[in-house]
N, C-alpha and C positions, 0 to 999 in steps of 0.2 A: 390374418395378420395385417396389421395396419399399416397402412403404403410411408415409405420412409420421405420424408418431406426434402422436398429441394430448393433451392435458393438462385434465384439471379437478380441483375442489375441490367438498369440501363446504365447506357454509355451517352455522354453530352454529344449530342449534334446540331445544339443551336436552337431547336425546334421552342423552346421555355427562356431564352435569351439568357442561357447559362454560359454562353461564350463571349457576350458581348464587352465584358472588361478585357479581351483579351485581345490585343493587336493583331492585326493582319490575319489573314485568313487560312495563311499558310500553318500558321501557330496553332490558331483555332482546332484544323485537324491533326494539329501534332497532340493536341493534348484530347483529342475521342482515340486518336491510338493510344497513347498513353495509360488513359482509362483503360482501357478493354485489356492489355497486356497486363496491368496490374490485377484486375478482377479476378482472370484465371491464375496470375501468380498467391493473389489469396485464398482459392478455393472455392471459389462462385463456380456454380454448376451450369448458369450458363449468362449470355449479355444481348441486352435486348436494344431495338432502336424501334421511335415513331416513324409513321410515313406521311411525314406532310413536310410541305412547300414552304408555307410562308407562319412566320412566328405568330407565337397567344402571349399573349392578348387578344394585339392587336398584329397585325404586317407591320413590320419597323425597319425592313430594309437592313437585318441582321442574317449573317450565312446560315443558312437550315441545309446541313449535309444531308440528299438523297438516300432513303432506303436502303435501296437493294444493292447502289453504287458501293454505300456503307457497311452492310455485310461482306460481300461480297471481296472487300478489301479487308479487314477483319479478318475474315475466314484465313489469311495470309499472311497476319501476324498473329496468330493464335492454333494452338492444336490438340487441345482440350473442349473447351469450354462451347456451350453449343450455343447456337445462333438464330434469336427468334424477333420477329417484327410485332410491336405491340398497339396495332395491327395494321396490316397493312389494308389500304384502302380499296375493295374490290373495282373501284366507279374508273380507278386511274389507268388502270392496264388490261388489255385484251385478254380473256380467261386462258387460251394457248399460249400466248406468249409468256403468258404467268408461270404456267405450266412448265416452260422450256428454260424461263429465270428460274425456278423453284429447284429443279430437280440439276442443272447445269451449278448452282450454289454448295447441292449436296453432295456432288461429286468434287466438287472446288475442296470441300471442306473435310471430307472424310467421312462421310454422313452424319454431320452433325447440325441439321438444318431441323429447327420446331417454325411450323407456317404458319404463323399468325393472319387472318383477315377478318377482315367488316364489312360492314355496308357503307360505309365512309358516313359523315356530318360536318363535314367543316362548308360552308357554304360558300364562303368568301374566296377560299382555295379553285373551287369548285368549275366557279363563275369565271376569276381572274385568269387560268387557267385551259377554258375554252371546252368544258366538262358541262354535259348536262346534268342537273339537281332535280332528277325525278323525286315522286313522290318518298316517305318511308318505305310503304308497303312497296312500289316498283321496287325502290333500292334492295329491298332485302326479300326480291324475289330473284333480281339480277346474283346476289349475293349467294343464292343457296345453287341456279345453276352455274356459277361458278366453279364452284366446292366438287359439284358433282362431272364437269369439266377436265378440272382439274388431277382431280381423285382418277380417273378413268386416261387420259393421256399418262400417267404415271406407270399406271399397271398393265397398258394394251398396246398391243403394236403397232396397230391404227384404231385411231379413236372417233368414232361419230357418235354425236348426238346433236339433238333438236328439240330447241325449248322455245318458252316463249320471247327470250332475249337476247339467248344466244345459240350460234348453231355451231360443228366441228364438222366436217367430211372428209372422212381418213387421215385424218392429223396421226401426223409420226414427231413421237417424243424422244430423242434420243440424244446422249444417253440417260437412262432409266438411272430414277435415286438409286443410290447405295443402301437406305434401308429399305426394309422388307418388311410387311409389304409395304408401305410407304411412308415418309417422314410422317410425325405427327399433325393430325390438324387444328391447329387452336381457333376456336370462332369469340370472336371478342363483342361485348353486346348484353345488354339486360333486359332488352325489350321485352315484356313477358308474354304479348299475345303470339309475336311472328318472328321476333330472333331468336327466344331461348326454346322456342319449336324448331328450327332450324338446327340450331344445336341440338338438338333431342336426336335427331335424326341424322347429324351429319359428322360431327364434332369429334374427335378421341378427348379432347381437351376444352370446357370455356370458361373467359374470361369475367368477370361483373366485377363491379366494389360496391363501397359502401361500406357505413358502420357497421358494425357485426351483426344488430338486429334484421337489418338491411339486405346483409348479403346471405342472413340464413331466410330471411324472406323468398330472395330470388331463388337459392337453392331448392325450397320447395316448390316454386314454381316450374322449374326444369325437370323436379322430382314427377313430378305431375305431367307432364309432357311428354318424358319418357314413359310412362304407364299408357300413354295413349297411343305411342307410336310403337309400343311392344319392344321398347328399349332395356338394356340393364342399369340403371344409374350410375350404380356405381362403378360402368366401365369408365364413365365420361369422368377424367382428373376436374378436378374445381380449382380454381386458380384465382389470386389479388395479384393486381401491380399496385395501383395507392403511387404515395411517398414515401419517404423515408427519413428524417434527421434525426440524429445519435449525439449529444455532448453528455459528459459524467455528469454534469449535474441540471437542474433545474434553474436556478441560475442562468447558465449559459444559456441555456434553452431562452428564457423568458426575454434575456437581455438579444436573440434574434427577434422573436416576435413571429410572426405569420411570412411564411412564403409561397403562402397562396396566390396565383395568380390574376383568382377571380374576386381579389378582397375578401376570401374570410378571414371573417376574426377568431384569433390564435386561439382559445379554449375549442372550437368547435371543428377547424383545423387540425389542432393535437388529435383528439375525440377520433378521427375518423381516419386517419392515417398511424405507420408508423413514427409519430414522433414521438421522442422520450429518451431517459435515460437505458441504458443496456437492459437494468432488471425493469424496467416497464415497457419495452419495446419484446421482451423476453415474454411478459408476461401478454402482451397484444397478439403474440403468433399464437401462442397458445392459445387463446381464444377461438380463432380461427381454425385452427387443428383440432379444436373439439367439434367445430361445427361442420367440418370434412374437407376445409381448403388440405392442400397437400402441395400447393406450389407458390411462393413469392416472387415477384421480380419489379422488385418496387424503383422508382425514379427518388435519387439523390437531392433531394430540396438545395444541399448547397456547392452545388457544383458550382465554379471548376475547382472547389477544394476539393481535398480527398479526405476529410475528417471521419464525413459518415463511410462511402464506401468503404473504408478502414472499418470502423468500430463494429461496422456490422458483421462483416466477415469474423472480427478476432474475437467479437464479445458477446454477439448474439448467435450466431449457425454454429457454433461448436456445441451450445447446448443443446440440439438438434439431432443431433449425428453420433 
């Protein structure tokens, strides 16, 4: 039987300079609570946040609401809807301490914590920040003894291990998530030689995008990795975030244009995210759900409106469900 598809959204923290029309700072996070209270009042399965510091472009000296501050505050105006970082940056936080944020979130929340991480790549954050930008391959070695870190203070009373990056001795984690055996682990990342390996081996849940071609590309590549590490594939969920903008018609659409950050231009923009009218955004998951994605949680292109998060909820996941 085919896994029943889920839906989430991000919530605006600044990070994409989606709050900068918005006066004062205090505002700013009245309207990521507002988002977030709204999402679960339409039926979003769960709300997601980045983890970075300073805004993309460029740094522009616009508020970028904290992670896990952000969750974790969330997690207390909401009592549904579940709560996952897309993703959080392994390079920024001690693998224990992650550990003790992670599972201390899950009990805040009722167990509804999904733990998103990476290897991080923003370089500029990185640097500004006082973080060293080891190589790839270091990062996304540091990245997998993380996971297993992490994974292991969750379900042991005391935790030791010793790696090449990082070490625990007798770390006590308490208290212990409320699911069992532990929150889900989402690894965010397409790398095909060393992170979608990583995922093979570690992951209940990962992340990629890309145009459909693209992302059934990488699927076989994880397909492939898990055959090598004696995995099942298809334990591991597939999952898109993307973008997302929704107006009734094409028209409206045309008359925003691209809200791409990185300057593409809007045919090839559309092409590779959710943008579109309801029955072509209907017709886009679909896609995907042939090619065995089975979770969304796409980022609102036009935040701080609530056009799309509306339209998706009411026009597209009902088809779904």
């Amino acid at each position: 039987m085919a896994q029943k598809p889920t839906f989430g959204v991000f919530i605006p923290q600044g990070w994409k300079m989606e709050l900068s029309s918005i006066e004062g700072d205090e505002a700013k996070w009245a309207k990521a609570v507002e988002i977030a209270v709204l999402a679960e009042e339409l039926g979003y399965d769960s709300v997601w946040t980045y983890d970075h510091f300073h805004n993309v472009p460029r740094p522009a000296h616009e508020a970028v609401f904290e992670c896990w501050m952000t969750i974790a505050a969330i997690s207390q105006r909401t009592s549904r809807v579940r709560l996952g970082q897309m993703v959080g940056c392994n390079s920024y936080r001690n693998p224990a301490l992650l550990a003790k944020m992670t599972s201390t979130v899950d009990v805040m929340s009722g167990g509804r914590l999904d733990w998103g991480i990476g290897a991080g790549w923003y370089e500029h954050e990185y640097k500004a920040y006082g973080y060293e930008f080891p190589a790839p391959k270091v990062r996304i070695g540091m990245l997998r003894e993380c996971v297993e870190i992490v994974r292991t203070m969750w379900t042991e009373k005391d935790a030791t291990f010793e790696g090449k990056y990082y070490a625990v001795a007798g770390a006590q984690c308490d208290p212990k998530p409320v699911q069992r055996p532990h929150p889900p682990i989402l690894i965010g990342g397409g790398g095909e030689q060393l992170t979608l390996k990583v995922v093979a081996r570690l992951a209940d849940r990962a992340n990629f995008g890309g145009k459909p071609h693209e992302w059934a590309h990488k699927a076989e590549v994880l397909k492939n990795h898990c055959k090598d590490v004696g995995r099942d594939y298809d334990e591991i969920e597939k999952t898109i975030s993307g973008e997302v903008m929704i107006r009734e018609t094409d028209a409206e659409l045309e008359a925003i244009g691209t809200k791409s950050l990185w300057g593409e231009e809007f045919a090839s923009w559309r092409a590779g995210n959710l943008i579109g009218t309801p029955d072509e955004v209907c017709e886009k998951v679909q896609t995907y759900l042939d090619l065995g994605c089975t979770s969304f949680m796409p980022w609102c292109s036009d935040y701080p409106d609530d056009t799309t998060v509306r339209l998706f909820a009411e026009k597209v996941i009902p088809n779904f469900r």
